[in-house]
C-alpha beads as a LAMMPS data file, in Angstrom:
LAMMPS data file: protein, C-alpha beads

233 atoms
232 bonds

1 atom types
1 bond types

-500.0 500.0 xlo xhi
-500.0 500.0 ylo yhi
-500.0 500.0 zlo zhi

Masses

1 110.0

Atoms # bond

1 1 1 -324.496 468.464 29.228
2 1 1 -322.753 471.017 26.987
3 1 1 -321.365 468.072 24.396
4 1 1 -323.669 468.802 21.591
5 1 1 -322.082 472.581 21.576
6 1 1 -318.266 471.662 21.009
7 1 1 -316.914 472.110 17.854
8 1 1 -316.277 468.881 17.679
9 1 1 -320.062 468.081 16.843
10 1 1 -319.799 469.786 14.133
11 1 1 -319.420 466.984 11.697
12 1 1 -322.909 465.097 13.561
13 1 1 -324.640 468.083 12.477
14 1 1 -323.035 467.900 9.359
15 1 1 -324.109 463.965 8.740
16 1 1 -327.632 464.702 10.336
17 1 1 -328.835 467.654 8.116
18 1 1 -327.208 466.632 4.463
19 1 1 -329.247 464.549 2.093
20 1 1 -330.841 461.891 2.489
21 1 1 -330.176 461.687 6.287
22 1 1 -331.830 464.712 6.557
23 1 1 -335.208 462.656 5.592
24 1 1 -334.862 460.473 8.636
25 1 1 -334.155 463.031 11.139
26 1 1 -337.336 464.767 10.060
27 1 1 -339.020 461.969 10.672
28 1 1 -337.200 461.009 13.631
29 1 1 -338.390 464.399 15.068
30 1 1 -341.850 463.955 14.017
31 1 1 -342.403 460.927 15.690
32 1 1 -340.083 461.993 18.960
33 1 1 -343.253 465.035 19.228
34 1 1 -345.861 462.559 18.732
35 1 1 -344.649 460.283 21.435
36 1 1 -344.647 463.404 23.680
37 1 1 -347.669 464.388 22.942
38 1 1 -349.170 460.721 23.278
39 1 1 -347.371 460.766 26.731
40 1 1 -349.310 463.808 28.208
41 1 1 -352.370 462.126 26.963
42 1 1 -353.675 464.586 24.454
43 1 1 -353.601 461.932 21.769
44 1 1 -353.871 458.263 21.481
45 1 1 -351.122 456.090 20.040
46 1 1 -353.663 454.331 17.646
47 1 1 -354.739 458.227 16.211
48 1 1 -352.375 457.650 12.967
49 1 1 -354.239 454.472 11.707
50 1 1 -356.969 454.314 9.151
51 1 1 -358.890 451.701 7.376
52 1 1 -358.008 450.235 4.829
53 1 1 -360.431 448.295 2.156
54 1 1 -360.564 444.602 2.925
55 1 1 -358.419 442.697 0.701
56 1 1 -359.449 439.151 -0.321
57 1 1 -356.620 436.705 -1.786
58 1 1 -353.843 438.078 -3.051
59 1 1 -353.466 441.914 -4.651
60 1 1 -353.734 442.308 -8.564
61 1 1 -351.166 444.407 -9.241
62 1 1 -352.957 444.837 -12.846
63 1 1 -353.948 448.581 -13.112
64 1 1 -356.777 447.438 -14.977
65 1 1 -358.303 446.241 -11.729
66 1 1 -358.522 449.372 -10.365
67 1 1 -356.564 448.632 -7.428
68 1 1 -356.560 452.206 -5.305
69 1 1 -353.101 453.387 -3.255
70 1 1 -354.977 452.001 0.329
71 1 1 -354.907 448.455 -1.393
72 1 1 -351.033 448.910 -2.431
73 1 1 -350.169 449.863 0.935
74 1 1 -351.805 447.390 2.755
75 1 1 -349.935 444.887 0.624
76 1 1 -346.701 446.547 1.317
77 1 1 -347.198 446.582 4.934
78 1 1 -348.115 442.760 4.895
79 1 1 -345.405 441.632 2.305
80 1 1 -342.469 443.560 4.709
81 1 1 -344.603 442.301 7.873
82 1 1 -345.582 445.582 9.621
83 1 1 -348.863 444.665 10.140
84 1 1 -351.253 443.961 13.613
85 1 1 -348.995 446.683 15.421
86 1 1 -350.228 450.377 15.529
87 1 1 -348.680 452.221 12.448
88 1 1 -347.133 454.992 14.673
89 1 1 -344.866 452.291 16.722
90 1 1 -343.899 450.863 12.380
91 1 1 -343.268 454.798 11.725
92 1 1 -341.470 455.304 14.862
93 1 1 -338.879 452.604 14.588
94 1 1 -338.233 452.813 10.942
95 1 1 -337.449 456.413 11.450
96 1 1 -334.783 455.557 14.038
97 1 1 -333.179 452.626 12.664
98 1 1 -333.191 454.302 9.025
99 1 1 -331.658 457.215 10.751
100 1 1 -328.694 455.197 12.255
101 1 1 -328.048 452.937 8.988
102 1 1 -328.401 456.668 7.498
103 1 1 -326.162 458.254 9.478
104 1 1 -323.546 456.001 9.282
105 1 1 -324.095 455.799 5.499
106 1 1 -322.906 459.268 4.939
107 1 1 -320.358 459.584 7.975
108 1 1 -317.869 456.710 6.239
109 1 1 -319.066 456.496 2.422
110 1 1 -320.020 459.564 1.414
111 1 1 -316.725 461.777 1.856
112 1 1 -315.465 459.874 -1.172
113 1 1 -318.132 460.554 -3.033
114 1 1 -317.793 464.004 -5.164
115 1 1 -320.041 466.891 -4.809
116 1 1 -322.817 467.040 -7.957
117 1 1 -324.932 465.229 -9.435
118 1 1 -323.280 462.050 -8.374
119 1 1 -323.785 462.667 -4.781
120 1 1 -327.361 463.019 -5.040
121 1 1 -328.257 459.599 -7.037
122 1 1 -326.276 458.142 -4.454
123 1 1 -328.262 460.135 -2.007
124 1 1 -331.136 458.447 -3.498
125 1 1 -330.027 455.192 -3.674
126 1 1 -328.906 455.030 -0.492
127 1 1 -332.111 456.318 1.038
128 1 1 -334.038 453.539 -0.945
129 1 1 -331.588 450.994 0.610
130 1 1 -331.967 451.973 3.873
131 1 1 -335.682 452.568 4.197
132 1 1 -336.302 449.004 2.881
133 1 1 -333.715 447.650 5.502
134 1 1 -335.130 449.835 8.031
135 1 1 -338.794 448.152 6.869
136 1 1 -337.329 444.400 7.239
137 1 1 -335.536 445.046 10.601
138 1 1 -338.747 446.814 11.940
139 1 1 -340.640 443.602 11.493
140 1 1 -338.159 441.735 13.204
141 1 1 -338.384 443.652 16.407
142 1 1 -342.024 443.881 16.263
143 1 1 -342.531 440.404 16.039
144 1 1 -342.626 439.891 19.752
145 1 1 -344.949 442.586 20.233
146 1 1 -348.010 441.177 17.976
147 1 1 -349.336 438.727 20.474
148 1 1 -349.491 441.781 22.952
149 1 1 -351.375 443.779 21.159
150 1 1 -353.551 441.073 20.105
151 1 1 -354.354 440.189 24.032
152 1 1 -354.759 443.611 24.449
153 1 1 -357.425 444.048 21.757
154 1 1 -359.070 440.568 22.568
155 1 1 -359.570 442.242 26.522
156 1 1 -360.720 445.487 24.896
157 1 1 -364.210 443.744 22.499
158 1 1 -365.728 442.297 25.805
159 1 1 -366.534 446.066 26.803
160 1 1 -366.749 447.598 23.261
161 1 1 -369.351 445.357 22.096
162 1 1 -372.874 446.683 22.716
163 1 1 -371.139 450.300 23.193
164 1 1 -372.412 453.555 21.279
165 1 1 -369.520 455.037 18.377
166 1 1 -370.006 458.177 16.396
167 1 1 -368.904 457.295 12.605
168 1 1 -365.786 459.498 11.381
169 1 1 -365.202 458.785 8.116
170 1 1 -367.692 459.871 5.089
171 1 1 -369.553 456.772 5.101
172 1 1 -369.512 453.544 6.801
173 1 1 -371.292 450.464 4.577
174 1 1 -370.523 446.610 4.213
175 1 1 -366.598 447.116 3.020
176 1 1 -365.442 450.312 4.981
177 1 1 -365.747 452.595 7.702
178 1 1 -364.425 453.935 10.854
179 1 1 -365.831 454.877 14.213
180 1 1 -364.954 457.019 17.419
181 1 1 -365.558 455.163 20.066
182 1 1 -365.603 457.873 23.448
183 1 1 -363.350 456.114 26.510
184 1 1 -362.809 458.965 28.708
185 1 1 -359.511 459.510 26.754
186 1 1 -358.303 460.280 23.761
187 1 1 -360.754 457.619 21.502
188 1 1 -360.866 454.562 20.062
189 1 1 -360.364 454.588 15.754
190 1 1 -362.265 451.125 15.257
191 1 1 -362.940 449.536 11.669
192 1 1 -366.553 449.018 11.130
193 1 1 -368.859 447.554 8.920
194 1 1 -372.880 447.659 8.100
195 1 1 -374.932 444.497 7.904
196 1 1 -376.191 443.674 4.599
197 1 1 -376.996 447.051 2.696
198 1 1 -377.308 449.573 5.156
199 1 1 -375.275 452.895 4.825
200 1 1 -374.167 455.069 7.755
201 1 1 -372.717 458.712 7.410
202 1 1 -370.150 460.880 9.163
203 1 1 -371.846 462.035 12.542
204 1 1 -374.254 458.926 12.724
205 1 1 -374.720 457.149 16.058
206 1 1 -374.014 453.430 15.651
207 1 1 -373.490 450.476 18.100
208 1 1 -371.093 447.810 17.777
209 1 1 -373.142 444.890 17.832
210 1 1 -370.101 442.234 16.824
211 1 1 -366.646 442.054 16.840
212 1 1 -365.513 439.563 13.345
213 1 1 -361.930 438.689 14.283
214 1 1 -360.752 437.213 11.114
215 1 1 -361.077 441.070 9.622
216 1 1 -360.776 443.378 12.702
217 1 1 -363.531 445.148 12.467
218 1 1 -366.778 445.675 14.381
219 1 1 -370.428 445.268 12.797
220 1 1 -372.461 448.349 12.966
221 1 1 -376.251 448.927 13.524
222 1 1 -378.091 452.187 14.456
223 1 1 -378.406 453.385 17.459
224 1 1 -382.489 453.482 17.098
225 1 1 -382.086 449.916 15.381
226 1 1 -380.701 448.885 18.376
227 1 1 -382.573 450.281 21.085
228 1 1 -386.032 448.872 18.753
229 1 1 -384.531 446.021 19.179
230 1 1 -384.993 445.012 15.705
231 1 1 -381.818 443.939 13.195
232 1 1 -383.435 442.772 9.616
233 1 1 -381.586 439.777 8.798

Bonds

1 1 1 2
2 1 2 3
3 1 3 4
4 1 4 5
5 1 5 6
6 1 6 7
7 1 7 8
8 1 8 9
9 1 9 10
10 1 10 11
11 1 11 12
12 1 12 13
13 1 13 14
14 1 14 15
15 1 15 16
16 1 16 17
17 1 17 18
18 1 18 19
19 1 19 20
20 1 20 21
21 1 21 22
22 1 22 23
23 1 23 24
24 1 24 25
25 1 25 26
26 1 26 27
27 1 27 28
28 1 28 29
29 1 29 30
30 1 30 31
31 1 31 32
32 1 32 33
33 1 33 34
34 1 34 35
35 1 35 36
36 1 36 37
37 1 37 38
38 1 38 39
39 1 39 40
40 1 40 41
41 1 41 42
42 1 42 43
43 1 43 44
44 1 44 45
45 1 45 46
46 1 46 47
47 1 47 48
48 1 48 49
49 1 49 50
50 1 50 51
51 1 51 52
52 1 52 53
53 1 53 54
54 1 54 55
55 1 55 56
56 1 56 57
57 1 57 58
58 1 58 59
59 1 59 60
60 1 60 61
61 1 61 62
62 1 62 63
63 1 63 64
64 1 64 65
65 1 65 66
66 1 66 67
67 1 67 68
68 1 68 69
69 1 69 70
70 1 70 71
71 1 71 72
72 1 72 73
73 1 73 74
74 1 74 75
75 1 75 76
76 1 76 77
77 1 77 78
78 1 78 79
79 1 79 80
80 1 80 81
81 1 81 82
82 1 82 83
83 1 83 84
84 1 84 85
85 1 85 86
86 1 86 87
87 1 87 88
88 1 88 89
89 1 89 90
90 1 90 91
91 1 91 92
92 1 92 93
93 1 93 94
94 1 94 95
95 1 95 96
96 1 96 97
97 1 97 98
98 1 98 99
99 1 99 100
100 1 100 101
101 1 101 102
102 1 102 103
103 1 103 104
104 1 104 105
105 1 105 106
106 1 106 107
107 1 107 108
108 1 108 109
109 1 109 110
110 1 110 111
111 1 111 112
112 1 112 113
113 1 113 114
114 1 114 115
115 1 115 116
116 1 116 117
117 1 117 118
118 1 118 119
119 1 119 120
120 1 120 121
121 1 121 122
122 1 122 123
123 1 123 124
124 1 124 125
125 1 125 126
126 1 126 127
127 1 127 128
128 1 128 129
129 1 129 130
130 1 130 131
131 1 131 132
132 1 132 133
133 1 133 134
134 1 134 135
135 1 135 136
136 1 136 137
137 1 137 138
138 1 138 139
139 1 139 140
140 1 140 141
141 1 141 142
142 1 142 143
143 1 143 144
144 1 144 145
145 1 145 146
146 1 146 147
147 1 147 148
148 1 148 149
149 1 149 150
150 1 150 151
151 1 151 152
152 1 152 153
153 1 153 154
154 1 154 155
155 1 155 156
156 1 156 157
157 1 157 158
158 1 158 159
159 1 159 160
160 1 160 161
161 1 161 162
162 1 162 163
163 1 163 164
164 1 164 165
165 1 165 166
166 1 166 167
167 1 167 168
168 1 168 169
169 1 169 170
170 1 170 171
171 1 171 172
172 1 172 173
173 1 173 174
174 1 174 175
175 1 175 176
176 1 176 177
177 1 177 178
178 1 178 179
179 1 179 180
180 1 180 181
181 1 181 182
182 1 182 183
183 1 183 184
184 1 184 185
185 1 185 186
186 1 186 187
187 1 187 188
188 1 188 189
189 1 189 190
190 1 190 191
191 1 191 192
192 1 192 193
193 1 193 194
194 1 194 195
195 1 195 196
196 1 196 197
197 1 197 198
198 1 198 199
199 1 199 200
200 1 200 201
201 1 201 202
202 1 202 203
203 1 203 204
204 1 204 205
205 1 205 206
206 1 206 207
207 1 207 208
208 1 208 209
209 1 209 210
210 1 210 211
211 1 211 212
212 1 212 213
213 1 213 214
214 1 214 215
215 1 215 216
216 1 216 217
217 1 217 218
218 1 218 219
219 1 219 220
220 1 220 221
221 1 221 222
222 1 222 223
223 1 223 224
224 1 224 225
225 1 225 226
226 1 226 227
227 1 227 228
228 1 228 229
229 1 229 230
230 1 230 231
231 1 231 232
232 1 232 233
């Protein structure tokens, strides 16, 4: 139980805190807490996702569209395949598997490498490799796991429809939004969206009237809309 003590661990310490695995383990320990944490209960495994702007056809690029950083990372996440999985699961395993291709990086290349500047751009370059191998092997393993969480979700709208959310973010209208949905837990972070012009704001009581699949993301009417009983079209 003693073996991380030895002397002889010295050099795992070594690999583990120089640059860039360094980067990895800090991550690595980030998301070891979180999945602690999410194990007592106090936080749901869902808590690190946020909405992102709905994107129709394919991202311009062209700065001149006025593309915003949600929009580029959305498109990352879909071009290396990390989407329909929660992002702290994406996080989790690119942390450890960039940590291992890391490790092992700077255990057998880098004692030929000499100390300077030299060692650092390989640092770098090494850290870009790996966290874009790290990407493509995380969508790999979470292949499997899509149609599990999409079950999972699919079980989740027949008692979330027609329930009462508190919006979270600064506004919720007909292209973004979030909600809190109570569930004697942690929460539910859903995507939501108005019908047709109406504007919500943080602290508003909303139900979730529909659930449009293609999109993820819930339809939204007020609370005193609903219970009126009266939706203009």
């Amino acid at each position: 139980m003693f073996i991380f003590l030895v002397a002889e661990m010295d050099p795992f310490y070594l690999n583990i805190t120089s640059f860039p695995t360094v980067i990895f383990t800090f991550m690595l320990a980030l998301s070891t807490l979180f999945w602690l944490v999410a194990v007592l209960g106090f936080i749901d495994i869902e808590v690190l996702d946020f909405d992102l702007p709905d994107l129709d056809g394919q991202l311009d690029m062209n700065p001149d569209t006025g593309l915003s950083s949600p929009d580029a990372l959305a498109g990352l996440m879909l071009k290396f395949g990390l989407n329909s999985v929660p992002v702290t699961i994406v996080v989790s395993l690119i942390s450890l598997i960039g940590w291992f291709l890391c490790y092992y990086c700077v255990h057998f290349v880098f004692p030929y490498i000499p100390e300077g500047f030299l060692y650092y751009l390989a640092g770098i370059a090494v850290f870009v490799g790996v966290l874009i191998t790290a990407a493509l092997m995380t969508s790999v393993v979470i292949r499997p796991l899509r149609p599990l969480f999409k079950n999972a979700q699919t079980q989740s709208v027949k008692y979330i429809v027609g329930q009462t959310a508190v919006v979270r973010t600064s506004r919720v209208d007909h292209e973004f939004g979030e909600a809190l949905l109570e569930d004697g837990g942690a929460g539910l972070i859903l995507k939501v969206r108005t019908i047709g012009e109406a504007r919500f704001s943080k602290g508003d009581r909303v139900v979730l009237f529909e659930y449009v699949e293609a999109n993820n993301y819930y339809r939204v009417i007020s609370e005193q809309e609903f219970v009126g009983g009266t939706l203009d079209p």
